[in-house]
C-alpha positions as CSV (number, residue, x, y, z in Angstrom):
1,X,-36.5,6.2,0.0
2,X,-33.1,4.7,0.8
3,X,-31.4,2.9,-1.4
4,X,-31.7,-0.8,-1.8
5,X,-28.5,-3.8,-0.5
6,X,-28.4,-4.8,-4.3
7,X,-28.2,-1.3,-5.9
8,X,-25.3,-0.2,-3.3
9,X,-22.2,1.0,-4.9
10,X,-19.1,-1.3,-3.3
11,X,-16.2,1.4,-3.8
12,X,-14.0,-1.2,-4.5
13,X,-15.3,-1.4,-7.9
14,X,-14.3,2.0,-8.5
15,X,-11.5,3.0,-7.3
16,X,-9.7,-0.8,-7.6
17,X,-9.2,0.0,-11.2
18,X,-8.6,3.5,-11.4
19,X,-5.6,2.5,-8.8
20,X,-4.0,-0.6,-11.3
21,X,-4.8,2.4,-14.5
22,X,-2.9,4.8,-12.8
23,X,-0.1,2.9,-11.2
24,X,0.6,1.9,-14.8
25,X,0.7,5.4,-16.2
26,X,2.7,6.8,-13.1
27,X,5.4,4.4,-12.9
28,X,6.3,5.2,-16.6
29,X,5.6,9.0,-16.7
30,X,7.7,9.2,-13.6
31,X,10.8,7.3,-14.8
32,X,10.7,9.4,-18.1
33,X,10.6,12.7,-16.3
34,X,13.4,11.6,-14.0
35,X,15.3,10.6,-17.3
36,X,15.3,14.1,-19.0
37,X,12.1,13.1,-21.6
38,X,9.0,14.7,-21.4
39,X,6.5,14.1,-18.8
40,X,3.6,16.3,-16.5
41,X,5.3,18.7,-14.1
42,X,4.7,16.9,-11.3
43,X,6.6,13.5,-11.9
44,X,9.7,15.3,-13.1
45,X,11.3,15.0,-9.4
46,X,11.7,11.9,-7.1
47,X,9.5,13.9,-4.6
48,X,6.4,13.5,-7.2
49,X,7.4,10.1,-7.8
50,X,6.9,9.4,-4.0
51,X,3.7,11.4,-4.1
52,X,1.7,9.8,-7.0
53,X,3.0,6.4,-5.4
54,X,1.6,6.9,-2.1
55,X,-0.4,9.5,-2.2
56,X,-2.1,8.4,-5.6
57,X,-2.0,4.5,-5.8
58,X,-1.8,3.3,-2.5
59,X,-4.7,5.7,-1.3
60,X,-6.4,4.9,-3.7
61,X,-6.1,1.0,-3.2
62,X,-6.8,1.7,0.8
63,X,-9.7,4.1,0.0
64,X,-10.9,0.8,-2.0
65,X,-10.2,-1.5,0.6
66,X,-11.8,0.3,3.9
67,X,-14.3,2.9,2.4
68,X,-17.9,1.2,2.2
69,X,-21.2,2.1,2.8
70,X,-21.3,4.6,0.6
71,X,-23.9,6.1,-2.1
72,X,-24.3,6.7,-5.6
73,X,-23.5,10.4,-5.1
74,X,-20.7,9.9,-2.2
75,X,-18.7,7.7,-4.3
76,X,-19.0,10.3,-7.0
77,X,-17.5,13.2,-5.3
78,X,-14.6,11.2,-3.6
79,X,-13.5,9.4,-7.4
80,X,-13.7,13.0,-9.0
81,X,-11.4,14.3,-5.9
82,X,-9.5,11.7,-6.6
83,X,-8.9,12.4,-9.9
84,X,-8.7,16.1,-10.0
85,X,-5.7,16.0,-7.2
86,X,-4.1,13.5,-10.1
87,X,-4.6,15.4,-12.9
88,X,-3.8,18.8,-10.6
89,X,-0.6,17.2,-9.6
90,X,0.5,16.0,-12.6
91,X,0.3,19.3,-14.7
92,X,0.3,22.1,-11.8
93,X,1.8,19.9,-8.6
94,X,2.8,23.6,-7.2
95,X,-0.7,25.3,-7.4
96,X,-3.4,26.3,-4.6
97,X,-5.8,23.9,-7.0
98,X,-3.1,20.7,-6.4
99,X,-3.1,21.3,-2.9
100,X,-7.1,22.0,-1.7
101,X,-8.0,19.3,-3.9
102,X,-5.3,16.5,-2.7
103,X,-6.8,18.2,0.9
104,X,-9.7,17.6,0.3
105,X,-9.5,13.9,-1.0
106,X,-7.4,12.8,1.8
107,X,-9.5,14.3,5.0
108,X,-12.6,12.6,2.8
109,X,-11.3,9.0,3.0
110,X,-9.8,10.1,6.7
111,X,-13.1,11.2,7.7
112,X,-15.4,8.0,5.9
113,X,-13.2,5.6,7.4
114,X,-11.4,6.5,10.7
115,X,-15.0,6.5,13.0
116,X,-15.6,3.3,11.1
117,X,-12.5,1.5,13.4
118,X,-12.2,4.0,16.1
119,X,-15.7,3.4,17.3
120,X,-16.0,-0.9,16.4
121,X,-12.7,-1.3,18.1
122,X,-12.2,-2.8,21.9
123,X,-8.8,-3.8,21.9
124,X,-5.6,-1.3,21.5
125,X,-4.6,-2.5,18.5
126,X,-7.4,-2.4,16.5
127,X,-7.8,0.9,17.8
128,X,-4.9,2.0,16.5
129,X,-6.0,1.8,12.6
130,X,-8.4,5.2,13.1
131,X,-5.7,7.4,14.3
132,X,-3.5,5.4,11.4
133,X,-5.4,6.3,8.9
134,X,-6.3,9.9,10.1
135,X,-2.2,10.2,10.0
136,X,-1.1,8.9,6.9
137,X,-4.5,11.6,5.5
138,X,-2.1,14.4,7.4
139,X,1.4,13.1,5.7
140,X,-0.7,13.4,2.2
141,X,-1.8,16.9,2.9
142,X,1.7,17.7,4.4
143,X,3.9,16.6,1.7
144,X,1.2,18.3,-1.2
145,X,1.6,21.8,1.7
146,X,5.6,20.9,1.6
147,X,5.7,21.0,-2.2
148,X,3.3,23.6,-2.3
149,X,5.8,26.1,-0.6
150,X,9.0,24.5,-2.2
151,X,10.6,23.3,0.9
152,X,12.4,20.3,0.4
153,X,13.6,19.0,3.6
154,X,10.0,19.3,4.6
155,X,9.0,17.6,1.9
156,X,11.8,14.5,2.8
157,X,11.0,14.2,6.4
158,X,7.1,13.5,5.4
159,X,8.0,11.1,2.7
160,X,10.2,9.4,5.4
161,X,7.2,9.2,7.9
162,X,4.8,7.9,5.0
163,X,7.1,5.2,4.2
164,X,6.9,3.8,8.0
165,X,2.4,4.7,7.9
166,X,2.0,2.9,4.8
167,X,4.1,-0.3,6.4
168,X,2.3,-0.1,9.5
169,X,-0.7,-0.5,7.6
170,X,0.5,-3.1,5.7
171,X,1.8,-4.8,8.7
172,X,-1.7,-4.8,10.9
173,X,-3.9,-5.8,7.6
174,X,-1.8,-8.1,6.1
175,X,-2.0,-10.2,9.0
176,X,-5.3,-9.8,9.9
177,X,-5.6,-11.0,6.3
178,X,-3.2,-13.9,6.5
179,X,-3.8,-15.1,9.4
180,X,-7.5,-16.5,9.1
181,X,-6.9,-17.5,5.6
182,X,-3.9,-19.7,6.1
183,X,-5.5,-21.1,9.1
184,X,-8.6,-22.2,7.5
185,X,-6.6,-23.5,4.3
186,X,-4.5,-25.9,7.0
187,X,-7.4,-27.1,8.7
188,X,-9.6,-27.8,5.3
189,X,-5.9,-29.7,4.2
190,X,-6.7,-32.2,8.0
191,X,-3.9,-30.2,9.8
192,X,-4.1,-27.5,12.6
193,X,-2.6,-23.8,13.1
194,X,-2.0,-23.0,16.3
195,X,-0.2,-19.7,15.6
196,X,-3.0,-17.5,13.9
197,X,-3.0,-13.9,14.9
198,X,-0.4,-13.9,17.6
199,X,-1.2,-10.9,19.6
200,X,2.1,-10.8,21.4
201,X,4.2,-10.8,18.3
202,X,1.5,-8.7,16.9
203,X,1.4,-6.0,19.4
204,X,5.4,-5.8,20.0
205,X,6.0,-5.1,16.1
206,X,3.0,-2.4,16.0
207,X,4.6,-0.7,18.9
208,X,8.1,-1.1,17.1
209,X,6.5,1.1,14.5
210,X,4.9,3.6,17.0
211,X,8.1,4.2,18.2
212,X,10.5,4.2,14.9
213,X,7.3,6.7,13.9
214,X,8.0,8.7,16.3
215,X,12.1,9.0,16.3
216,X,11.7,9.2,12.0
217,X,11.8,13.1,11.8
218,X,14.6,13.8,14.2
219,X,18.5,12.5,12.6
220,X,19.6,12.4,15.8
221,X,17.7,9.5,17.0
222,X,18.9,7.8,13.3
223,X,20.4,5.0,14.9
224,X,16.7,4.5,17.7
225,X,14.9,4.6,14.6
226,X,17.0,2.3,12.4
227,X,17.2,-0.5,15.4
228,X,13.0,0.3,15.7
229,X,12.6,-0.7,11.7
230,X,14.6,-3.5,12.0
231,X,13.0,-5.3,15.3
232,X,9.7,-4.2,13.7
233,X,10.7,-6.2,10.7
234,X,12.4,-9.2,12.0
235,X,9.4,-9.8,14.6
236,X,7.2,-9.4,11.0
237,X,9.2,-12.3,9.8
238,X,9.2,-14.8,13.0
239,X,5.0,-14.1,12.5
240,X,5.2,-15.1,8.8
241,X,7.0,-18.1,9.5
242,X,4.7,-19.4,12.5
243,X,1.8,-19.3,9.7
244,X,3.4,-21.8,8.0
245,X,2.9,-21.3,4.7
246,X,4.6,-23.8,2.9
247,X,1.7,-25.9,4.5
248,X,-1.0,-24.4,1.8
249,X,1.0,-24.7,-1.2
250,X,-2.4,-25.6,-3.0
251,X,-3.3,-22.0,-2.2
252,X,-0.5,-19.7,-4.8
253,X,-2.9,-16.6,-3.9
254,X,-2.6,-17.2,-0.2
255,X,1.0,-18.1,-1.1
256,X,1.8,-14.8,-2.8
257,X,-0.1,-13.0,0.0
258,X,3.2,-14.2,2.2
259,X,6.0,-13.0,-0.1
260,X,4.5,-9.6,-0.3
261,X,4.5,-9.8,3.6
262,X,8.4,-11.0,3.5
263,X,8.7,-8.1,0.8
264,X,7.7,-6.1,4.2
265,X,9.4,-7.2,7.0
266,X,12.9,-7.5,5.1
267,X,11.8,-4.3,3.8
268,X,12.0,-3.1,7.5
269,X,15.1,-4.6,8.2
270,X,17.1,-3.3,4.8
271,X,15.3,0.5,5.6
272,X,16.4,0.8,9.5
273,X,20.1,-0.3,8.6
274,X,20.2,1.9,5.9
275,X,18.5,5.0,8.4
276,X,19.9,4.3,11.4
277,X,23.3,2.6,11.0
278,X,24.0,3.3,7.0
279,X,24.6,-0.3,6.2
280,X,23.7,-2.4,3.5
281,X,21.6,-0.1,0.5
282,X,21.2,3.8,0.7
283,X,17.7,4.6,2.2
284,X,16.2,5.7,-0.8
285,X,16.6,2.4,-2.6
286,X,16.1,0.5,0.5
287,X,12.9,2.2,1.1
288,X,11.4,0.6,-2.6
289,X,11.6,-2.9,-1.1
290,X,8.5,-1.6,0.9
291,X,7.0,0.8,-1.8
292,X,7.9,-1.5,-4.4
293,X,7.8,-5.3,-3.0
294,X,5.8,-5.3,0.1
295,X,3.1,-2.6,-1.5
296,X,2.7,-3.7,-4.7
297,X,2.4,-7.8,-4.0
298,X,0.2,-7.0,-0.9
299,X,-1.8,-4.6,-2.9
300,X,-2.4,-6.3,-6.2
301,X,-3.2,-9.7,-4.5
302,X,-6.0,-7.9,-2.2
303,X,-7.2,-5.9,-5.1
304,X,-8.0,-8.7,-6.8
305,X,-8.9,-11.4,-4.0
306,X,-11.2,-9.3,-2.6
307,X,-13.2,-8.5,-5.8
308,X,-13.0,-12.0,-6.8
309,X,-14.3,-13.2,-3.4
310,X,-17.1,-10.2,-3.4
311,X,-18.5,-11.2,-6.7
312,X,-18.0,-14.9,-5.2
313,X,-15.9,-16.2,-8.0
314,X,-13.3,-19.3,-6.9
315,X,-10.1,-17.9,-6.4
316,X,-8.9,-21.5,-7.6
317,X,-9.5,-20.6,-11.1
318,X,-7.0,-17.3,-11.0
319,X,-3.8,-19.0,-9.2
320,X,-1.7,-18.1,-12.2
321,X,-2.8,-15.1,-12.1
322,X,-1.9,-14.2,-9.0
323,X,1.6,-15.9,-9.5
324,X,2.3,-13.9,-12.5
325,X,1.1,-10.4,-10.5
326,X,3.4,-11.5,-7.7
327,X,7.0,-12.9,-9.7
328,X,6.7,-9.7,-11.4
329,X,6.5,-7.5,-9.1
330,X,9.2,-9.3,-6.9
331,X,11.3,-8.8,-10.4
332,X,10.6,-5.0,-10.6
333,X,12.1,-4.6,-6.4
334,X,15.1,-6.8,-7.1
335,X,15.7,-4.8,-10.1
336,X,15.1,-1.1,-8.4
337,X,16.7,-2.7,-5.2
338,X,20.0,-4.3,-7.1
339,X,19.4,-2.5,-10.6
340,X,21.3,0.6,-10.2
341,X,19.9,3.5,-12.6
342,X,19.8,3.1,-16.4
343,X,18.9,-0.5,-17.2
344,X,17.4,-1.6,-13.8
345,X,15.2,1.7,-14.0
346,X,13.3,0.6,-16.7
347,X,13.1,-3.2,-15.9
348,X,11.8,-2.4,-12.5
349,X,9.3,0.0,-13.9
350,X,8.4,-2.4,-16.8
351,X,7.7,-5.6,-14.7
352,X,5.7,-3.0,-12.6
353,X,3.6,-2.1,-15.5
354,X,3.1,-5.6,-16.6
355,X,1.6,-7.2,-13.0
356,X,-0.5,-3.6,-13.1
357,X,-1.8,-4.3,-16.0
358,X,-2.5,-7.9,-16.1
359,X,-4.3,-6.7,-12.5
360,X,-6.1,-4.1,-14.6
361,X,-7.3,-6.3,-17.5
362,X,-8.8,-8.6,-14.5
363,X,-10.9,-6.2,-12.4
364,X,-12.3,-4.8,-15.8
365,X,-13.3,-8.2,-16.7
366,X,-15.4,-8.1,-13.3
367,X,-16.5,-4.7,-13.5
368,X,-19.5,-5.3,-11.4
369,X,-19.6,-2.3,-9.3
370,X,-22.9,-3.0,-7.2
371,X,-23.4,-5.5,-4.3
372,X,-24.5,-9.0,-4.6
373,X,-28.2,-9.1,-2.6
């Protein structure tokens, strides 16, 4: 008999919180095994770092965020992949166990949710988020394969394309995301947007990203890929500043939905001068106003819009909330971005911890994992 609307799991409720619990206990197991203390195996190296980051949080938030429709005993085998390719990594992030189960988790989100946009889609660029999704599944199996065999370079050149798949992703949603809501927050103010989802911006910054994907393994097209990021992320801001923001200052979660899309496209323009014209920050710090700012604002706002607006609770009532998440995780990139090691280490991963958790505390408090009728 198949299940019922009101006693289908939303996947959300699952793997929302495992995401804020274990960016928390990343962040911090990382930076102590990159500062000589004791820590699992597989944070020891900035490699695993970018791994568990990526590989381990943000999937997880996107696995979250696009996997639905799923039942009681689906959702059960995709959390336990999830955390067995955690807890494999951690403790054994060479082994034949790290990688088939890390496989196995990635191709299962891949396979859930790339028909789901391939098939609804009509226009290109909506289109484009199956194949998207299907490659940032291969960049998680080929950096756990890269790691798996010790090869280092390998291992850099697919943490240098996941960089640009996760802010692709970032950069289609978070608009699609945006868009509506800031438009609808204008009119319900007596005002007008006329620049909602600008499909001309839209669709030149999307192929900016095909293209700087496409130039990121090869150093000789360093500068090609550099100018790429940047037009990608200045075209990025010119759309965040036709949504007018400033014009829904009533809304701090809509608000704080925009600096973590700044975070982005300044994040694009600070990681192509750094890659293709070594200007400004190295690419390795660059690269954490995107893995840092754009990710974790965009991601900790969604997380918790998106349950609060499931479960239908006012989003009015959580503005601080979503203020607090968002200054401190624009603290924790200025301090990794301006830091240096040593004391801006530990801030960064401290204000980090502090927006995860207060995230954390809030999707326990609505725990409700099935949906409304």
């Amino acid at each position: 008999m198949p299940e019922s609307r009101a006693a289908r799991p939303v996947t959300e409720g699952v793997f929302f919180p495992l995401a804020a619990g274990y960016g928390v206990l990343a962040v911090v197991l990382s930076l102590l095994g990159m500062s000589g203390s004791t820590a699992p195996a597989g944070l020891a190296l900035p490699a695993g770092h970018a791994h568990e980051l990526l590989f381990g949080y943000a999937l997880a938030v996107v696995t979250g965020f696009l996997v639905n429709r799923l039942t009681v005993l689906q959702l059960l085998v995709l959390a336990s992949l999830w955390l067995l390719a955690r807890i494999s990594f951690l403790f054994v992030p060479g082994s034949l166990l790290a990688l088939a189960v890390n496989t196995g988790f990635a191709l299962g989100v891949a396979a859930i949710a790339a028909p789901r946009f391939t098939k609804a889609a009509k226009k290109w660029r909506n289109r484009l988020i199956g194949p998207l999704v299907l490659a940032i599944a291969s960049a998680a199996v080929g950096l756990q394969l890269a790691l798996t065999v010790a090869s280092p370079m390998a291992a850099w050149i697919v943490i240098r394309i996941a960089v640009v798949l996760f802010a692709l992703l970032m950069l289609f949603f978070g608009g699609r995301l945006i868009a509506p809501a800031a438009a609808g927050a204008i009119e319900r103010a007596g005002g007008r947007l006329e620049a909602r989802v600008q499909p001309r911006i839209e669709g030149a910054a999307l192929l900016a990203m095909i293209a700087a994907l496409l130039t990121a393994p090869w150093p000789w097209l360093s500068p090609a890929h550099g100018g790429l990021l940047m037009l990608a992320g200045a075209l990025t801001l010119l759309r965040l500043a036709r949504w007018q923001l400033w014009r829904c200052r009533q809304r701090i979660d809509l608000m704080c939905l925009g600096i973590g899309y700044a975070w982005l496209g300044m994040g694009l323009v600070l990681l192509g001068a750094a890659r293709g014209f070594e200007l400004g920050l190295p690419d390795s710090v660059a690269a954490h106003a995107i893995t840092v700012g754009a990710l974790g604002t965009l991601t900790t706002c969604i997380m918790l819009r998106n349950r609060l607006l499931r479960l239908r609770i006012g989003l009015e009532r959580f503005q601080a909330v979503f203020l607090a998440m968002t200054l401190l995780i624009s603290l924790a990139s200025l301090a990794r971005l301006l830091g240096g090691a040593g004391t801006g280490l530990w801030l960064a991963a401290a204000a980090w911890s502090l927006a995860l958790t207060l995230l954390l505390v809030m999707l326990l408090r609505f725990r409700q994992t099935d949906q409304p009728g």
